[in-house]
C-alpha positions as CSV (number, residue, x, y, z in Angstrom):
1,X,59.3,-38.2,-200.4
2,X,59.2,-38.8,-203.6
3,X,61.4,-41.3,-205.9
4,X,63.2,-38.1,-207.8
5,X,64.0,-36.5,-203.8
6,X,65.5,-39.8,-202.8
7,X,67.6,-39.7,-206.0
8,X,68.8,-35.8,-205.5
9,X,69.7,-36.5,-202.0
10,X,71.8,-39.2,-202.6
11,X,73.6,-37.8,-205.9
12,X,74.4,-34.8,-203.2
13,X,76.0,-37.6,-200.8
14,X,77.9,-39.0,-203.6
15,X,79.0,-35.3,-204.5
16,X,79.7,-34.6,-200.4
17,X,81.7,-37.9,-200.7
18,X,83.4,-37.4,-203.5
19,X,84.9,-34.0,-202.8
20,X,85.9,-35.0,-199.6
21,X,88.1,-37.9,-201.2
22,X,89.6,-35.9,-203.3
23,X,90.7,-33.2,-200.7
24,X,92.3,-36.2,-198.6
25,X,93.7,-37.7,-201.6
26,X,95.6,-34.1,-202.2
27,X,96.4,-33.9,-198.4
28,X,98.0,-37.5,-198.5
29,X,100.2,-36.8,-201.3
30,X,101.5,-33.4,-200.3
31,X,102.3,-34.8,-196.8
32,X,104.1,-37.7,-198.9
33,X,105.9,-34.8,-201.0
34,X,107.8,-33.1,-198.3
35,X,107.6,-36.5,-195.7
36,X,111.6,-37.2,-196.0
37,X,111.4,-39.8,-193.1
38,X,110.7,-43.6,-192.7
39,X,108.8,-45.4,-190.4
40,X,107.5,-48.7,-189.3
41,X,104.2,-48.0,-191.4
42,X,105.5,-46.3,-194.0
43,X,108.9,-48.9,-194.9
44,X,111.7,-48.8,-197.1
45,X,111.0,-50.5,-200.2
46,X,111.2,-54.4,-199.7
47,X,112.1,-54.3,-196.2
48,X,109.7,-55.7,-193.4
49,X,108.2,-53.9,-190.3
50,X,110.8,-56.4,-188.6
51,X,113.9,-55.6,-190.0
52,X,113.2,-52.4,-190.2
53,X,112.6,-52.2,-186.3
54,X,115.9,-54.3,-185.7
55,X,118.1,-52.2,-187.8
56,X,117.0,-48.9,-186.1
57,X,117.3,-50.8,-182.8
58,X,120.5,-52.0,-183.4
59,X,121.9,-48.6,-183.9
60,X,123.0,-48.9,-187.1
61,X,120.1,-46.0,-188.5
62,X,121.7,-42.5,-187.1
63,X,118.9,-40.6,-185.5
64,X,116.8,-43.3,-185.7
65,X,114.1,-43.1,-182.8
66,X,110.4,-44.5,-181.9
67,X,108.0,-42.6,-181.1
68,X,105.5,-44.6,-178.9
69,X,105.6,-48.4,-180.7
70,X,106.5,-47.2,-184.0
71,X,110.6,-46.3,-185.1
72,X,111.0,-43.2,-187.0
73,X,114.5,-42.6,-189.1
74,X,115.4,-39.9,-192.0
75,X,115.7,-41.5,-195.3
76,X,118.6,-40.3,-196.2
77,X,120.5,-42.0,-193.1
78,X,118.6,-44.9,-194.3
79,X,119.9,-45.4,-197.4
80,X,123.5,-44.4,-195.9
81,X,123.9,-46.8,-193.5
82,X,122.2,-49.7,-196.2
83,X,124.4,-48.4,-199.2
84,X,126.8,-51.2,-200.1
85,X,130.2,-50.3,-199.5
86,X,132.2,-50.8,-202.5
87,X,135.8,-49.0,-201.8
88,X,136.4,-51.4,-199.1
89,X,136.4,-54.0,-201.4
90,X,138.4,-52.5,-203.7
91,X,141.0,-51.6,-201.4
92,X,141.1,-55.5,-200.0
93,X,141.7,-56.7,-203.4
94,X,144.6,-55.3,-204.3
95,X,146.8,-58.0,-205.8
96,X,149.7,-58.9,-203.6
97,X,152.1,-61.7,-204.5
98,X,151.6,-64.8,-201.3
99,X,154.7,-63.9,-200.0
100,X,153.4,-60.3,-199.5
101,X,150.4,-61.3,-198.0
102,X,152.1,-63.7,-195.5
103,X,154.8,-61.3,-194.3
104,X,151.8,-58.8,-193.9
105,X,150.1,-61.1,-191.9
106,X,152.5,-62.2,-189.8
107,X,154.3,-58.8,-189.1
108,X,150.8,-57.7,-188.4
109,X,151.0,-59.9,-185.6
110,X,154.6,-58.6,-184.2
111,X,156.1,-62.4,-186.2
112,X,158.1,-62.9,-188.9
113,X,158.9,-65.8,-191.5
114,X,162.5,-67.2,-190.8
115,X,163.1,-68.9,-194.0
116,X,161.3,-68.8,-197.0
117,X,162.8,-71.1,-199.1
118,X,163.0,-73.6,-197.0
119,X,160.1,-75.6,-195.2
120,X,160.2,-76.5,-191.2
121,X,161.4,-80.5,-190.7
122,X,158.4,-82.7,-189.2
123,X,159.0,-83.8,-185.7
124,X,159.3,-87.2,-187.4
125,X,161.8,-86.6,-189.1
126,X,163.7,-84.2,-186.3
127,X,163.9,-87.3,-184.2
C-alpha cells in the first residue's frame, strides 16, 4: 500500500469515529432529557456520592431505592424533601409578649405560674 491508501483508510476511521460520537453524544443527551431521576452517579448538584447514599438511606428521600450498589430517587422528591422549610419559621416567630411565652410553656406542660408579680423567696431567706 501506498502512502495516499494509508491516508484514505485512516480519514475513513476518523469519519467511522466520528459519526459514531456524534450518535452517542445525541443518545446521551436525549436519555438526560426525559431522565427525571437521580442517582449515585448522576448526583444532585453539590452533593457527594456520600450524602447522597445517607439521605436516601435514612428515609428521608420518598421512593428512594438502590438498585444493586447504586440508590436511585425521583428528582422531584429530591428537591422536596431538601427544600428549606420556611412557614415553620414563620409561624415560630410570631411575637408574643414573655409572659405569653411562659404561660404557654408551662400550661403546655399541665403547670401554671402562681404569681407573676412577685418572685419565689430563696430558701435563705425562708429560714
Amino acid at each position: 500500500m501506498n502512502r495516499r491508501a494509508h491516508l484514505a483508510r485512516a480519514a475513513a476511521a476518523a469519519r467511522g469515529l466520528a459519526e459514531a460520537l456524534a450518535a452517542l453524544a445525541e443518545d446521551a443527551t436525549a436519555a438526560d432529557a426525559d431522565n427525571d431521576t437521580y442517582d449515585s452517579t448522576r448526583r444532585p448538584p453539590r452533593t457527594s456520592r456520600r450524602r447522597f447514599a445517607e439521605l436516601c438511606r435514612s428515609g428521608r428521600i420518598v421512593g428512594a431505592h438502590q438498585q444493586g450498589k447504586i440508590w436511585v430517587c425521583q428528582r422531584e422528591a429530591w428537591h422536596a424533601a431538601r427544600a428549606r422549610r420556611t412557614e415553620g419559621a414563620a409561624r415560630s416567630s410570631a411575637s408574643l409578649a414573655p409572659e405569653q411565652s411562659v404561660d404557654a410553656l408551662l400550661s403546655r406542660r399541665g403547670l401554671r405560674l402562681i404569681d407573676k408579680g412577685r418572685s419565689l423567696p430563696r430558701a435563705e431567706d425562708a429560714e
